[in-house]
NULUMKE-628857 format. One record per residue (C-alpha): residue in one letter; x negated, y negated, z. Coordinates in steps of 0.001 Angstrom, whole numbers, plus 524288, in hexadecimal, padded with zeros to 5 digits. Layout:
REM residues N
(r 'A' (X Y Z))
...
***
This chain:
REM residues 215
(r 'X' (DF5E1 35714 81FBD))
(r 'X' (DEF81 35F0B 82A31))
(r 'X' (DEFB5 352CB 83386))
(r 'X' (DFE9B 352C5 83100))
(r 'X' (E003D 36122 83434))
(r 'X' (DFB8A 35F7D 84177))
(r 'X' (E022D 353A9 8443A))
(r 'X' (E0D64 3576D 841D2))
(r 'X' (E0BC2 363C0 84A38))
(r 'X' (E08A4 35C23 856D1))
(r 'X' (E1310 353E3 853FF))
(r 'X' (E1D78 3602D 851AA))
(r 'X' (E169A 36504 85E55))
(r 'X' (E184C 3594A 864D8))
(r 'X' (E2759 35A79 86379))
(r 'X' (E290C 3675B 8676A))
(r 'X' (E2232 3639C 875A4))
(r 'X' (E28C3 357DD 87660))
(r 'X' (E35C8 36009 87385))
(r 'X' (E3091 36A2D 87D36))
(r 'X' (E31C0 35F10 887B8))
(r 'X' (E3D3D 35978 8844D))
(r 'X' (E48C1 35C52 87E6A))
(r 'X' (E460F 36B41 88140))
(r 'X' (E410B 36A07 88E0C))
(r 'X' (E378A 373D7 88F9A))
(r 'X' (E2FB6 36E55 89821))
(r 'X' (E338A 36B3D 8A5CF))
(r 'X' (E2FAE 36518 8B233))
(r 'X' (E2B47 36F08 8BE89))
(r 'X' (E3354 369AA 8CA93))
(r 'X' (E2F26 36D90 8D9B9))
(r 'X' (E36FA 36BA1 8E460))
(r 'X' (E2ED3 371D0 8F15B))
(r 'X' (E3085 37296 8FFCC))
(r 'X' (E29FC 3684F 90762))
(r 'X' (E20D3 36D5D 9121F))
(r 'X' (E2821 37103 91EF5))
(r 'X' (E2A7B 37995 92AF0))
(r 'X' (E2D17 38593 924F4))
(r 'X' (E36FF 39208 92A4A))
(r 'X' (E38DB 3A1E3 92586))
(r 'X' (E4565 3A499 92299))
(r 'X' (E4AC6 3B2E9 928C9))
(r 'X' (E4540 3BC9B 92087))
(r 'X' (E49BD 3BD48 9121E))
(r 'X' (E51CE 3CABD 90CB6))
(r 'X' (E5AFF 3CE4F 902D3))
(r 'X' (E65AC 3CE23 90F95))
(r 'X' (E6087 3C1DF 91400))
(r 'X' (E5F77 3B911 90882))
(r 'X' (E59E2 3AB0F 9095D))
(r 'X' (E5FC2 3A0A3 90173))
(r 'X' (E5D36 391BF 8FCF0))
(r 'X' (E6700 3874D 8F6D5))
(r 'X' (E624C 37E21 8F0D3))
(r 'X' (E64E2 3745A 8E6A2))
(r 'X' (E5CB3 3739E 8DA6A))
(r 'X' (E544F 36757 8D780))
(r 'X' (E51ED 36996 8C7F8))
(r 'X' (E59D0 3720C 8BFDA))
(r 'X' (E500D 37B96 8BBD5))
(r 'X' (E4C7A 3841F 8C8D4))
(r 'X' (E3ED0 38CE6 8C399))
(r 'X' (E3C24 390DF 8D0E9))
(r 'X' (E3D6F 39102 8E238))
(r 'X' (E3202 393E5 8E8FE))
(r 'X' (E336A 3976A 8F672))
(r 'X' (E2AF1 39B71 901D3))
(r 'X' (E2BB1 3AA26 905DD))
(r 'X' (E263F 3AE97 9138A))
(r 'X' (E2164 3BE04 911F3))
(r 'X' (E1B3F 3BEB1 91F9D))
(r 'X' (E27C1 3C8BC 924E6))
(r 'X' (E248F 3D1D4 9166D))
(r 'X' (E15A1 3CFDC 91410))
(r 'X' (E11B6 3DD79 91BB5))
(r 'X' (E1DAB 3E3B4 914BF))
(r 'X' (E1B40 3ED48 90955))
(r 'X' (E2711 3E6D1 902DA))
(r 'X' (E2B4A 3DA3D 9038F))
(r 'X' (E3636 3D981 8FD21))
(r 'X' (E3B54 3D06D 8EFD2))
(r 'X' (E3D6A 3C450 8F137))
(r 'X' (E4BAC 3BEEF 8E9C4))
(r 'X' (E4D8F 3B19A 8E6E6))
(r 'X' (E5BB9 3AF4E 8DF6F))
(r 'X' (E619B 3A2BE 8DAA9))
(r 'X' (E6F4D 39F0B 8D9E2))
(r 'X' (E7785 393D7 8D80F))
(r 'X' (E829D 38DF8 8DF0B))
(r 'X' (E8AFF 39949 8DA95))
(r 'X' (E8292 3A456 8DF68))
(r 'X' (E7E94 3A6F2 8D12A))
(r 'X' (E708A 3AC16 8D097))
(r 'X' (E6884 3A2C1 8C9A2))
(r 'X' (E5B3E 3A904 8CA51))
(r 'X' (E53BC 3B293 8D0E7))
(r 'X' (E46D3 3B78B 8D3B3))
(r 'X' (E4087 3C203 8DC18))
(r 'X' (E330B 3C3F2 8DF1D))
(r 'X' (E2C2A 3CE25 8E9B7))
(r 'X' (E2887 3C87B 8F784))
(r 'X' (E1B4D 3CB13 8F63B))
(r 'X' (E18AC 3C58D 8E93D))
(r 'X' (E1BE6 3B957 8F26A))
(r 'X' (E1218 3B000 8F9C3))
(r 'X' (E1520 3B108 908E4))
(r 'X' (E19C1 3A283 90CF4))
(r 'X' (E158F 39C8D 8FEDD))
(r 'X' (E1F52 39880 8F458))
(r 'X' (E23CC 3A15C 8EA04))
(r 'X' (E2B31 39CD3 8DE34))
(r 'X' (E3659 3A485 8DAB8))
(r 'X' (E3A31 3A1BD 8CC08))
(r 'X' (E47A0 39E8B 8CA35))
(r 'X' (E469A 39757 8BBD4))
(r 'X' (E565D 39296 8BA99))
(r 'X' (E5CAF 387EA 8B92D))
(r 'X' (E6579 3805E 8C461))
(r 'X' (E6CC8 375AB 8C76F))
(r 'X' (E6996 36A3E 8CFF3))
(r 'X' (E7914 367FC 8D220))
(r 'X' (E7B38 37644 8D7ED))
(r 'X' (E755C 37DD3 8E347))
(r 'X' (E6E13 38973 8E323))
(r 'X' (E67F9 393A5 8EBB3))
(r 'X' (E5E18 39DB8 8EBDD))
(r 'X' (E5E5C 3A979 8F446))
(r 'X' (E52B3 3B0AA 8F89E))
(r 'X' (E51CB 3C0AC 8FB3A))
(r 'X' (E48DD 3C94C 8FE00))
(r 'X' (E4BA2 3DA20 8FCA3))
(r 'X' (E442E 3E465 8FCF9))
(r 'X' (E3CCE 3DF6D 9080E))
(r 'X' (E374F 3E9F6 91235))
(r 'X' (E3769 3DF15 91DD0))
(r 'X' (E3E8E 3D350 92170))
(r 'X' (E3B6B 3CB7B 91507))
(r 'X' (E3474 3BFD9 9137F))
(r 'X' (E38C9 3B20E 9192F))
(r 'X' (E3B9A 3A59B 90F65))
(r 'X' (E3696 396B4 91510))
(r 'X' (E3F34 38D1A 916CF))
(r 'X' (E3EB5 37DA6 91DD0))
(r 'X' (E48E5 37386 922E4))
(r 'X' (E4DA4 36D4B 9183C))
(r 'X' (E4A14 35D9F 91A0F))
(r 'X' (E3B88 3634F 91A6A))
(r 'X' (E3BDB 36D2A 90EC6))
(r 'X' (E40AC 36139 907C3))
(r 'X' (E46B5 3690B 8FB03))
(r 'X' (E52D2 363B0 8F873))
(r 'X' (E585A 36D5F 8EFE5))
(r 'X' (E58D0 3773C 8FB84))
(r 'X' (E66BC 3779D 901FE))
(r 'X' (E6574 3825C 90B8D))
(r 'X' (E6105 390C4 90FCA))
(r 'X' (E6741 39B62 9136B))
(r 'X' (E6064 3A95E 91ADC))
(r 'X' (E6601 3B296 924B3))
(r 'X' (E7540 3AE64 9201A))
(r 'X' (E7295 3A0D4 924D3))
(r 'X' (E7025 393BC 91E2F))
(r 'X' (E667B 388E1 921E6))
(r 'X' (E67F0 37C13 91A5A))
(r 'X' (E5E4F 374FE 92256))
(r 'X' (E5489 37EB1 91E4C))
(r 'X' (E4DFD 37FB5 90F71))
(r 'X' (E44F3 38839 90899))
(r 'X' (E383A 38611 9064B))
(r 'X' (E36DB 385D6 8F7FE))
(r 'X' (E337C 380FD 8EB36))
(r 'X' (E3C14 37E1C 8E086))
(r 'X' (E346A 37DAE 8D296))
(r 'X' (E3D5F 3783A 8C817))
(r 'X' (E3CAF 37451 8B9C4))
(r 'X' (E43A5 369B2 8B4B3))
(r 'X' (E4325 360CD 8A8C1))
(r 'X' (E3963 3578D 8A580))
(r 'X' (E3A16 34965 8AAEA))
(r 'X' (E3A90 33DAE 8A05D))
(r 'X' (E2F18 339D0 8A449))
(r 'X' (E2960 346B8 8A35D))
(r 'X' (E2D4F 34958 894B0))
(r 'X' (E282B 33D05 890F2))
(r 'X' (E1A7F 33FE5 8973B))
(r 'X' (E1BD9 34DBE 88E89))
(r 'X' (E1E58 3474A 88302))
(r 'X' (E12CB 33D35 88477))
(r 'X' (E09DF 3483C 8866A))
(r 'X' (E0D69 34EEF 879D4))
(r 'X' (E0F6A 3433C 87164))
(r 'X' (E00E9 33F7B 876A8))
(r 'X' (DFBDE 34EBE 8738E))
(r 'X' (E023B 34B83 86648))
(r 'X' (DFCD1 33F6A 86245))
(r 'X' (DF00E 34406 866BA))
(r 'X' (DF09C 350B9 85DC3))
(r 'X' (DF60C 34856 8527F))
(r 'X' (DEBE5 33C17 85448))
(r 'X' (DDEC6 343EB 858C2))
(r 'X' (DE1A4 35252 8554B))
(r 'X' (DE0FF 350D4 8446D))
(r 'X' (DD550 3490A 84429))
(r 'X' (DCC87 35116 84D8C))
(r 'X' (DD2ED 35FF8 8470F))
(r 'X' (DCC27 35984 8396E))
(r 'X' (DC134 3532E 83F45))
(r 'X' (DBC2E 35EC9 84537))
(r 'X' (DC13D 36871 83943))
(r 'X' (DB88C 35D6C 83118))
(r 'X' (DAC5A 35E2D 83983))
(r 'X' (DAC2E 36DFD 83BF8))
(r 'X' (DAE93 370D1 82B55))
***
């Protein structure tokens, strides 16, 4: 009877992480799209009058977060450096997400994820727009590449100082979620059927072997 009890507990377990995977989805895959190494540029400095701004298309539908590189050299003797903004929005200028963070919370010329966590759509273009207020200087400067060697393809173009450059792209990383593969549920259920069969085949008989030997 007590064998039974636990079986059928790893097996009800079982289920429920099987379940967990698939139909209800609640694991996913991570997804990185990154720059590829290449002659970098500063854009002008960044302000809340001078905003700098990225289409792009999405690759998965689940966008988590954009990482970009900030350059702080023009702030980094400044008492304040200002907030940096970063706001989503969709082809109808709808704000999507948005996230703010102060400029020197930021690593100079390293990348910093900004969390976005929203869902897109890989038929529609977006863009992200980049502030910074409350800056005592100039404001920081945002890296950006020629296009063929940045090699994301979701970027479109960039626009600073009123003007846009589409042979020019950001240097970023895109960090998506999306659903698991076919392959990749079946590889999840494998593992738990083999956890299961383990419990139910090995698990009993040592729990009463040892309860046997230590009474």
């Amino acid at each position: 009877m007590h064998r039974m009890i636990i079986k059928t507990g790893v097996i009800l377990l079982a289920v429920i992480a099987m379940m967990c995977v698939w139909p209800l989805k609640l694991i996913s895959r991570e997804v990185e799209n990154k720059s590829k190494a290449a002659i970098y540029y500063d854009s002008s400095p960044i302000t809340d009058r001078n905003p700098y701004r990225q289409d792009f298309v999405p690759a998965q539908e689940y966008l988590e977060s954009i990482s970009i590189q900030l350059n702080r050299d023009t702030t980094m003797s400044l008492e304040n450096e200002g907030v940096l903004t970063m706001t989503l929005f969709n082809e109808n200028k709808e704000v999507c997400a948005s996230t703010s963070e102060p400029v020197k919370n930021i690593t100079n010329k390293d990348y910093y994820a900004f969390v976005l966590n929203t869902r897109v759509s890989r038929s529609e273009t977006y863009y992200y727009t980049i502030t910074v207020s409350d800056c005592e200087g100039t404001g920081p400067t945002i890296r950006y590449g020629n296009t063929n060697e940045i090699g994301l393809n979701e970027n479109t173009v960039i626009s600073f100082d009123s003007t846009e450059y589409p042979q020019f792209s950001t240097v970023c990383i895109y960090h998506y979620k999306t659903d698991l593969t076919i392959w990749d549920i079946l590889t999840y259920y494998s593992f738990v059927l083999f956890l299961a069969l383990l419990l139910i085949c090995e698990g009993p008989r040592d729990m009463l072997y040892y309860r046997e030997k230590f009474q």
